[in-house]
N, C-alpha and C positions, 0 to 999 in steps of 0.2 A: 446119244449123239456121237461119242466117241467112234464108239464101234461103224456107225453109220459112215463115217469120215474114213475112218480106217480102210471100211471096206472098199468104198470109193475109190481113193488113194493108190491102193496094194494094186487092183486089177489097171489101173492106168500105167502104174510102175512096172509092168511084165511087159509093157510097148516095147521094141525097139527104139534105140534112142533115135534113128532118122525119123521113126514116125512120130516120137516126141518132139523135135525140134521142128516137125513139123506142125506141130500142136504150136510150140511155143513163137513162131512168127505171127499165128494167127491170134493169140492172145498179146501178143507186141498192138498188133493194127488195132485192138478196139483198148488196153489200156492206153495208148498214144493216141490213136488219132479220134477215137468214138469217147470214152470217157476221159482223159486226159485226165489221167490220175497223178495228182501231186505233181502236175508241168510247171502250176508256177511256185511251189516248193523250190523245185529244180534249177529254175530260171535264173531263180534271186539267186539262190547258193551256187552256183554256177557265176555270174554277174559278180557278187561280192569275190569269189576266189579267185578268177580272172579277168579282173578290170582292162589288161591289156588285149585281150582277144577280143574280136567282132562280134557282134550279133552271131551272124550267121557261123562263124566258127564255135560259139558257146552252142549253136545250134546241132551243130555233127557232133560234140561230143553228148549231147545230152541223148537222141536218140541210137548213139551206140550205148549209153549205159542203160537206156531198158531194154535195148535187146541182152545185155546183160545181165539183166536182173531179171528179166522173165526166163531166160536160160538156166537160171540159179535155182530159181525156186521149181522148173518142170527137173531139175539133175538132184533135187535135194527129194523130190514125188520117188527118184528113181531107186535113192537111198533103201526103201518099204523092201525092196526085192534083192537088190544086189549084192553081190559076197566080196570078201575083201582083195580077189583078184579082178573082181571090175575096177574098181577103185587104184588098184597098185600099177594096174596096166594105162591106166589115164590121169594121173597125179604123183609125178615127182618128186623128189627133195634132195636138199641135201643132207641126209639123217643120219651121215658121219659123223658130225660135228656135235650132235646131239648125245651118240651112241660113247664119244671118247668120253664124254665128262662122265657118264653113267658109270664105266668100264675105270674113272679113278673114283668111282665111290659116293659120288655128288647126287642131290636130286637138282631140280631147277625150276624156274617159270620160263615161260611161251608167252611173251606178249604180244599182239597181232591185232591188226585192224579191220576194219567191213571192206575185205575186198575178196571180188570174189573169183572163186566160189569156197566164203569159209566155214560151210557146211561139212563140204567134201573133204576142205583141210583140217578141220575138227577130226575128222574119221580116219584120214588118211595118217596124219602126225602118230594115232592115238596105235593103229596096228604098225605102224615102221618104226617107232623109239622102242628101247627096251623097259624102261619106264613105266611105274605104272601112274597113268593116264586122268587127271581129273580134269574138268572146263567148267570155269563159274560161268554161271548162265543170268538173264535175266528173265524172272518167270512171266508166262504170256496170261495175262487177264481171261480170255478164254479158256475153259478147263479143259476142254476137248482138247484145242489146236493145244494148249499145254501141254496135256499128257499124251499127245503124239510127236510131237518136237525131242519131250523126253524120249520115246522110244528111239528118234530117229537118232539122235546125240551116242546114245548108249550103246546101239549096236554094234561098234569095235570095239569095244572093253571100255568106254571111258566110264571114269565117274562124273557125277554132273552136283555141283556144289550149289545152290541158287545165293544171289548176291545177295540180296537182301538178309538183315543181322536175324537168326532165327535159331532155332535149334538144330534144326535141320543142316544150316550155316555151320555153326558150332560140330556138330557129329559127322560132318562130311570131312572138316580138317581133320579134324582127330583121328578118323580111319586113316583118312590117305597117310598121315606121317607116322602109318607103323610101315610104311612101302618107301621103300628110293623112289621118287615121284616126280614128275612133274605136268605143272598148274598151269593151264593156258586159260591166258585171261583177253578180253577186248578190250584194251586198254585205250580205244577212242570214243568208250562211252562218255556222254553227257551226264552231269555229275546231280546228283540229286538236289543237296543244297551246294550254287554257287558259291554261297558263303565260305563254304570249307573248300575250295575246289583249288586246285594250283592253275592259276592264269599264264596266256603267253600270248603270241601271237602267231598264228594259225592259218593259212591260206590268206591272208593281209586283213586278219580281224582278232581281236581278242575272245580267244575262248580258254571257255573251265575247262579242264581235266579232273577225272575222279583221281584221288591221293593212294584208293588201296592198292594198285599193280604195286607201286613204287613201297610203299609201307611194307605189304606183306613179305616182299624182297628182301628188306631190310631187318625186319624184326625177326625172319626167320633163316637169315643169311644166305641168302640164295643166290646164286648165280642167274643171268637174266639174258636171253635170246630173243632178238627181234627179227619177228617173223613178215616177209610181204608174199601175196602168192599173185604171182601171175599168171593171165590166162596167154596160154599158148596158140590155144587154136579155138577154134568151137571143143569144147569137151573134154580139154586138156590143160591140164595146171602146172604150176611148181614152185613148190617154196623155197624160197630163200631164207635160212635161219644164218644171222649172223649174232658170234657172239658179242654182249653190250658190255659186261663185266662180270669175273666171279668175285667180287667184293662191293656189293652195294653200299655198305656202309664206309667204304671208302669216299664215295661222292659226299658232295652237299646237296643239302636237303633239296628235291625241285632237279637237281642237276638230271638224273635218271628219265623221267618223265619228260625232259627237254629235251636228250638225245632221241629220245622213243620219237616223238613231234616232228623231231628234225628228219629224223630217217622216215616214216611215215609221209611226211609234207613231199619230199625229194619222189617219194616212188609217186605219188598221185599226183603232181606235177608230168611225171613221164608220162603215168596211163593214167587219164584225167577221167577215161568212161568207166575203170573198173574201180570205183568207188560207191557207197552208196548215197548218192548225191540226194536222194529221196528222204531222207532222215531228217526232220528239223532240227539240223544240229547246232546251228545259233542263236534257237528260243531265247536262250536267257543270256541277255545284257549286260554288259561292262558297267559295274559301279566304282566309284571313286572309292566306299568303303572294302572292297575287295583288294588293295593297294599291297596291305602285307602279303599277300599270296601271288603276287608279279613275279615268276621266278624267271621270264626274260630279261637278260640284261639290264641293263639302264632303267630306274622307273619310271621318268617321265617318255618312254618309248608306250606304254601302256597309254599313254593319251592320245600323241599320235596315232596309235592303231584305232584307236574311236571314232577318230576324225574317218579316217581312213574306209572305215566301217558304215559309218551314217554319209558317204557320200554313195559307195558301191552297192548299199544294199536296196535298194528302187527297179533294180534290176527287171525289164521287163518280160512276160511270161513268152516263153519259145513259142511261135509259130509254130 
């Protein structure tokens, strides 16, 4: 099945990219308009993050982020074939910033969010730092599309650590810290158990954050860059790395993970289509026993945000 995929894949990836984007309008018109995949996913999470916008304006932004996200995944098809001067010629940074700490001695983490396209900034980061290169992944249920995502991930020198606690987990750190390194992690996943999760509040709702960005930082004294990539044009990226702190254990605990939220919340506010809005990333519910792990402010602000939550989230699905 792999190889079947693969083969599939490789020869679509040798298109030019016009005739790809030409592909990808017309897989736009039938996942939008013919199967409506995941629109009322979209709707509500759209609705709940911006209760002050219109229908119709939560409308425009919704069908620019699947042309966004069908753009991602036909540029991520494109990854199969391309060499690191396609990629260098259509994806910016600022990997000065990255390149000074390297140059005093430091390794780091890369914390960054699902915007896109962070396929291409996986790859892109991974041949412009001097660093050597890992990105915790989450492993995909299907073994095929698994073990092609690995190929695609790996292709500029990264290493690829899987999040989950494993051995595999276990021997991927241990290689990478015989290297000056640094670890790009998504630190806007959804967190396995809520229970352990650091709570806040999140586009005007309380959500879990997973704890490891901020942990692993911490217990391994790392210095921490927050990364947002913007799309330029059709086809065109650029990241913004700014640095958060070279002393995490300077912060209080939660404090890290708040700035990350904060800086993250501020850019998807500005580009509200280049998010992955399609993620059910409010499954899991605010409970009163989650209380200790409130690291915003105030904690009866944690209530308020529930309130806040169970009136925006009804949100009806986009026309």
């Amino acid at each position: 099945m792999y190889y079947l995929l693969y083969g599939f894949l490789y020869l679509h990836s040798l298109l030019p990219m016009r005739v790809l984007y030409i592909l990808a309008d017309v897989f736009y018109g039938f996942f939008y308009h013919v199967l409506g995949y995941r629109r009322k996913v979209v709707a509500q999470n759209l609705a709940a993050a911006f209760p002050d916008k219109s229908k119709e304006e939560r409308k425009v932004i919704a069908k620019k982020f699947y042309h966004n996200f069908i753009d991602s995944f036909i540029e991520t098809i494109k990854m199969l074939s391309c060499g690191e001067e396609f990629l260098r010629k259509r994806f910016s940074g600022n990997w000065e910033v990255v390149e000074e700490l390297y140059n005093k001695g430091h390794s780091c983490q890369i914390h960054l969010g699902h915007n896109f396209n962070w396929e291409w900034g996986n790859a892109a980061i991974a041949a412009a730092i001097p660093h050597k290169v890992a990105v915790v992944y989450m492993p995909i249920q299907s073994k095929a599309t698994d073990r092609l995502f690995l190929k695609l991930r790996s292709r500029a020198g990264s290493g690829l650590i899987p999040a989950t606690p494993s051995e595999a987990f276990r021997t991927g750190l241990r290689k990478l810290r015989e290297h000056q390194y640094a670890l790009i992690l998504a630190a806007d996943q959804s967190p396995g158990d809520p229970g352990k999760a650091y709570w806040l509040n999140f586009l005007n709702q309380p959500t879990g954050f997973v704890t490891g960005p901020e942990k692993s930082a911490r217990l391994n004294k790392l210095p921490v860059f927050f990364t947002v990539i913007s799309k330029l044009k059709r086809g065109h990226y650029h990241a913004e790395q700014v640095l958060a702190t070279t002393d995490p254990r300077s912060l209080k605990e939660g404090e890290l993970t708040l700035k990350f939220v904060r800086f993250l919340e501020d850019f998807i506010r500005k580009h509200p289509d280049n998010w992955l809005w399609s993620h059910r990333r409010w499954k899991q519910e605010w409970k009163p026993e989650y209380e200790k792990m409130w690291i915003d402010g105030v904690v009866h602000a944690s209530k308020q945000a529930m309130g806040n939550w169970q009136q925006a989230t009804p949100g009806a699905p986009v026309d």
